[in-house]
MARMARMI-816127 format. One line per field, with one value per residue (C-alpha): z, x, y; residue number from 1. Coordinates in steps of 0.02 Angstrom, whole numbers, plus 50000, padded with zeros to 5 digits. Layout:
<pts>
Z <- Z	... .
X <- X	... .
Y <- Y	... .
num <- NUM	... .
</pts>
This chain:
<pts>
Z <- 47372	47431	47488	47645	47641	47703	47559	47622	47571	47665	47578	47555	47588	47736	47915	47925	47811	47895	47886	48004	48134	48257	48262	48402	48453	48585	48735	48688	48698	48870	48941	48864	48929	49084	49082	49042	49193	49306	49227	49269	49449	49470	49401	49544	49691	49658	49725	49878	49963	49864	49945	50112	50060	50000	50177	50257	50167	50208	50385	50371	50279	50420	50540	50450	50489	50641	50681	50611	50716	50875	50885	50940	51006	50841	50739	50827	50824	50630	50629	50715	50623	50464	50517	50540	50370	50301	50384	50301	50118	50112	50203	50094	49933	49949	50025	49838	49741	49676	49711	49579	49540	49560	49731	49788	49724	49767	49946	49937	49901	50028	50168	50145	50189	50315	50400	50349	50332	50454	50603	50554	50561	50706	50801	50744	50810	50972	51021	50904	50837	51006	50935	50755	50632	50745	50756	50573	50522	50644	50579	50404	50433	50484	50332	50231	50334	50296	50110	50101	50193	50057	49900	49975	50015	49842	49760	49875	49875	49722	49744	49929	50018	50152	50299	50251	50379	50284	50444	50537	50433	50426	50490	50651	50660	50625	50784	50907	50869	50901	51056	51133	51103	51139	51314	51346	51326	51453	51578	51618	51470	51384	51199	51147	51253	51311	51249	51435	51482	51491	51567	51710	51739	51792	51876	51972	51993	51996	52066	51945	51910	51730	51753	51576	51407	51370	51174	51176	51256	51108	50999	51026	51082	50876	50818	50962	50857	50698	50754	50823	50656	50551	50677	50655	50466	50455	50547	50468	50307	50379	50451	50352	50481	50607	50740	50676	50686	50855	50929	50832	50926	51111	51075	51059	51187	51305	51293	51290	51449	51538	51497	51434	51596	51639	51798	51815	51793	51666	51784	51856	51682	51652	51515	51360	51418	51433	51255	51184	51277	51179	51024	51105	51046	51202	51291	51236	51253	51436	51449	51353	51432	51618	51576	51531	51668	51812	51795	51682	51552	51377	51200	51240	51380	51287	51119	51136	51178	51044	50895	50933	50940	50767	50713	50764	50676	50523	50528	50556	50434	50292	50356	50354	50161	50089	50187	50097	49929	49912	50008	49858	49724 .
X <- 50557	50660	50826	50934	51127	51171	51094	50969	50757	50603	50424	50354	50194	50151	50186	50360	50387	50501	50446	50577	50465	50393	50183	50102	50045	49894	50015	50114	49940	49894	50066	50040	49889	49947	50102	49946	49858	49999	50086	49871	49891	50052	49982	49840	49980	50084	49950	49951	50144	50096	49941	50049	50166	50041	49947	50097	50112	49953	49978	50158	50020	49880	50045	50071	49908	49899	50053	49989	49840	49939	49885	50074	49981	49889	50059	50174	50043	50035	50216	50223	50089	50159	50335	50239	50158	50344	50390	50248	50238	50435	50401	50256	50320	50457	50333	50229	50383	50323	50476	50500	50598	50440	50399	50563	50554	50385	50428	50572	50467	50332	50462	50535	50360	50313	50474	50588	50470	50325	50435	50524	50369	50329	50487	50480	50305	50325	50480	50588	50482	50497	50720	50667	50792	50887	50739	50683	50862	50879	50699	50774	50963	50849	50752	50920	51004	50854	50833	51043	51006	50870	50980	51133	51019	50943	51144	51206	51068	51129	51325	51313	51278	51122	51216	51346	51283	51221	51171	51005	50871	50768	50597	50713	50753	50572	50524	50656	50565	50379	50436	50492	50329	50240	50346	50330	50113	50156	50236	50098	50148	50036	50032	50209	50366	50477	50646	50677	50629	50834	50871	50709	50772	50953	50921	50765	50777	50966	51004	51136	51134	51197	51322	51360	51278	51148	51151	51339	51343	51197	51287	51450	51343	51304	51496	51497	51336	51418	51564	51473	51361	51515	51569	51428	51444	51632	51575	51431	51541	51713	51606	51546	51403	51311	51407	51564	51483	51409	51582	51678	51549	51569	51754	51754	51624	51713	51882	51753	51681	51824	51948	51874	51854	51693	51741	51912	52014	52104	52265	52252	52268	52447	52537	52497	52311	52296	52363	52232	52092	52163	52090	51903	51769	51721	51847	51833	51646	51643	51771	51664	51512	51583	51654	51503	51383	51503	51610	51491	51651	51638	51712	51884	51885	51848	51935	52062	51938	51820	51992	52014	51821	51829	51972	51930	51745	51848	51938	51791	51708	51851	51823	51684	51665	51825	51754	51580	51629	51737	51602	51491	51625 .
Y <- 47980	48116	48080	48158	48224	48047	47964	47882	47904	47888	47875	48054	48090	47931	47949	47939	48123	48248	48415	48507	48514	48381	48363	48363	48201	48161	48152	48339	48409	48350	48377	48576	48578	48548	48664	48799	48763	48755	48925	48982	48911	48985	49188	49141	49102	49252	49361	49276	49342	49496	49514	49511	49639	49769	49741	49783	49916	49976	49960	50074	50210	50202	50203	50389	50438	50386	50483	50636	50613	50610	50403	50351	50187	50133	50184	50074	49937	49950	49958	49787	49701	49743	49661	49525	49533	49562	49382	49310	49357	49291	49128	49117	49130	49009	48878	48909	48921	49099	49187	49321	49499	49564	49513	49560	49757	49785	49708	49804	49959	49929	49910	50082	50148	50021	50003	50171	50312	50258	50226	50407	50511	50409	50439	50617	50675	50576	50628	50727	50858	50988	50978	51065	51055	50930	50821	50811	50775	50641	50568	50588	50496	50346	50338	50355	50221	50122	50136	50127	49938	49890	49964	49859	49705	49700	49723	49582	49465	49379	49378	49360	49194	49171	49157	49308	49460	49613	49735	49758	49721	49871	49782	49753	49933	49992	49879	49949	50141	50033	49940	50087	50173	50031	50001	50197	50180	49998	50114	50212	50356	50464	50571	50653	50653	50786	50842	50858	50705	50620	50804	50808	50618	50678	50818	50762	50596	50556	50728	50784	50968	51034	51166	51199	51235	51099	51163	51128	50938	50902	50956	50888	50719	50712	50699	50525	50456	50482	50389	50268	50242	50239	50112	50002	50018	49962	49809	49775	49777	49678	49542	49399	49319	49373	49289	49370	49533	49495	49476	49599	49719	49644	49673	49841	49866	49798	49901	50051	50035	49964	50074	50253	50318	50239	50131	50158	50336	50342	50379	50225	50135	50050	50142	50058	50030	50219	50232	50108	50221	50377	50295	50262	50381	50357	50411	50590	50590	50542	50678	50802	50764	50772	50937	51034	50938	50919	51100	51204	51178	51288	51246	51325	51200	51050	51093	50921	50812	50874	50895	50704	50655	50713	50638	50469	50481	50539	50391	50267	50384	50348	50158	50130	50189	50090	49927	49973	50005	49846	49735	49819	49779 .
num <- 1	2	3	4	5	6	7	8	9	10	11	12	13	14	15	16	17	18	19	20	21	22	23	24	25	26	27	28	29	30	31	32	33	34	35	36	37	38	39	40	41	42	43	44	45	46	47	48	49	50	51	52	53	54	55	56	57	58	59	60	61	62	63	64	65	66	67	68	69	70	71	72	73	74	75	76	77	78	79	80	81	82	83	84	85	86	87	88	89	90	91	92	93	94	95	96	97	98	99	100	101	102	103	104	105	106	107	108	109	110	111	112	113	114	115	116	117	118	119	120	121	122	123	124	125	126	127	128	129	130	131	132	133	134	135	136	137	138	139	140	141	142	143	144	145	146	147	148	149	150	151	152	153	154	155	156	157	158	159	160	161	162	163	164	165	166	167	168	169	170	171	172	173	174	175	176	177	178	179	180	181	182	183	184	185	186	187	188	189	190	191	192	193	194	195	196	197	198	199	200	201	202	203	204	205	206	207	208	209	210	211	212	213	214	215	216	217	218	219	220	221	222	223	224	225	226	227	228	229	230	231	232	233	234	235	236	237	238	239	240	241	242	243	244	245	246	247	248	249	250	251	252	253	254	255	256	257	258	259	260	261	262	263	264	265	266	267	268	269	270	271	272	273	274	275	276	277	278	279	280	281	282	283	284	285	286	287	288	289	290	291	292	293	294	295	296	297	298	299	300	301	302	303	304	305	306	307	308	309	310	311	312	313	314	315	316	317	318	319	320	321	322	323	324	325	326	327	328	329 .
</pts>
């Protein structure tokens, strides 16, 4: 007999003998078995999204060659196929309950090549390479921008809910480079582009001669992108859903065509309406860009509209980051 701290005894040695731990009956051994098989099953559907993901990403590499080949056609095809393969491994692996950490770096991983650096390269040799320096950089920011929306995805994903708007997804942004291609090849277009092409368009078909320096309005034209990317960061940061980001965009879209210049002179603007278009990047750009086209204007022409171009990206600039850091924090 051995006895327990309350006093009371069971027979040692028969069935009814604790030993600390419990034996495994007939019906433990089945139900393991069967967690075995299912933990098996599971190991076998995990391959499945993954095998999704790592054919996207071979489509994102044959888009590479392709564009190193001078195949702008088959590039943005692969570039299109493989979004669709990105829509598919997710969908999939939610359907099988496979979801994992894995799945979501190596998808992670996969679209950088299939959806950052693909549609880069792509966009670079079509278009962008006759720029030099200016085109590589410009091929580069969108690879940045695009692994900066995967690191900040992957952060958020856990302390942010579903419906809470993180930005373009970067297969979206891969697909706008692709369509373009794709409509340019619809349209009747052949191999690379030219840098003229915007510049043949105005002068030959619109019939507006270029007075001034064309190096000068490009490069003045890059401190308006900036402001407009830091733009489009500090809203992708304030707003909380797509909707809200939606219309915090079509409100300051509208103010910037309506009253920069665009339609209506600025003269003709009421007072305080002519101070709200002093703050529009636009505003200064329009001015900038009908000085050097329409009156051949130089950079001691232009210096005020280009000192408070400047300003105002420095502003969305500074933004932008604090809105970014404490959406990160």
């Amino acid at each position: 007999m051995s006895g327990d701290e309350n006093g009371a005894s069971a027979p040692s040695g028969g069935p009814f003998e604790t030993t600390g731990r419990r034996q495994a009956g007939p019906m433990h051994v089945l139900r393991g078995g069967a967690d075995a098989r299912r933990a098996a099953l599971h190991r076998g559907v995990y391959i499945l999204p993954n095998l999704f993901t790592t054919a996207g990403l071979f489509l994102g590499v044959y888009a590479l060659i392709a564009s190193s080949r001078d195949d702008f056609l088959t590039a943005a095809v692969c570039i299109v196929v493989a979004h669709v393969c990105d829509g598919l491994d997710g969908r999939i692996a939610r359907w099988t309950h496979t979801e994992s950490q894995f799945g979501v770096e190596y998808d992670s991983l996969a679209d950088l090549v299939a959806f950052g650096v693909a549609p880069g390269i792509l966009a670079y040799r079509w278009a962008l390479e006759p720029w030099g320096t200016w085109g590589w950089l410009a091929a580069s920011l969108f690879v940045a921008c695009g692994a900066l929306r995967l690191a900040r995805f992957n952060v958020q994903s856990a302390l942010v809910e579903k419906r809470t708007f993180l930005g373009l997804p970067i297969p979206a942004a891969a697909s706008m480079v692709a369509a373009t291609v794709l409509l340019y090849y619809f349209f009747g277009g052949q191999g690379e582009t030219s840098k003229h092409f915007v510049l043949l368009l105005m002068v030959f078909v619109f019939k507006v001669p270029i007075h001034g320096s064309v190096l000068l309005l490009l490069a003045l034209s890059t401190i308006y992108i900036f402001a407009l990317l830091s733009l489009g960061l500090l809203v992708s940061s304030r707003a909380r859903t797509q909707m809200e980001a939606i219309q915090i965009a079509q409100g300051f879209l509208l103010p910037s065509i309506m009253l920069s210049g665009y339609f209506f002179p600025l003269s003709a603007l009421p007072g305080p309406l002519r101070l709200v278009s002093k703050v529009l990047p636009a505003t200064h750009f329009i001015a900038i860009a009908r000085g050097i086209i329409i009156r051949g204007a130089s950079f001691p022409d232009l210096w005020r509209s280009v000192v408070a171009l400047i300003v105002i990206a420095a502003v969305l600039v500074g933004a932008s980051t604090r809105a970014f850091h404490k959406t990160i924090s």
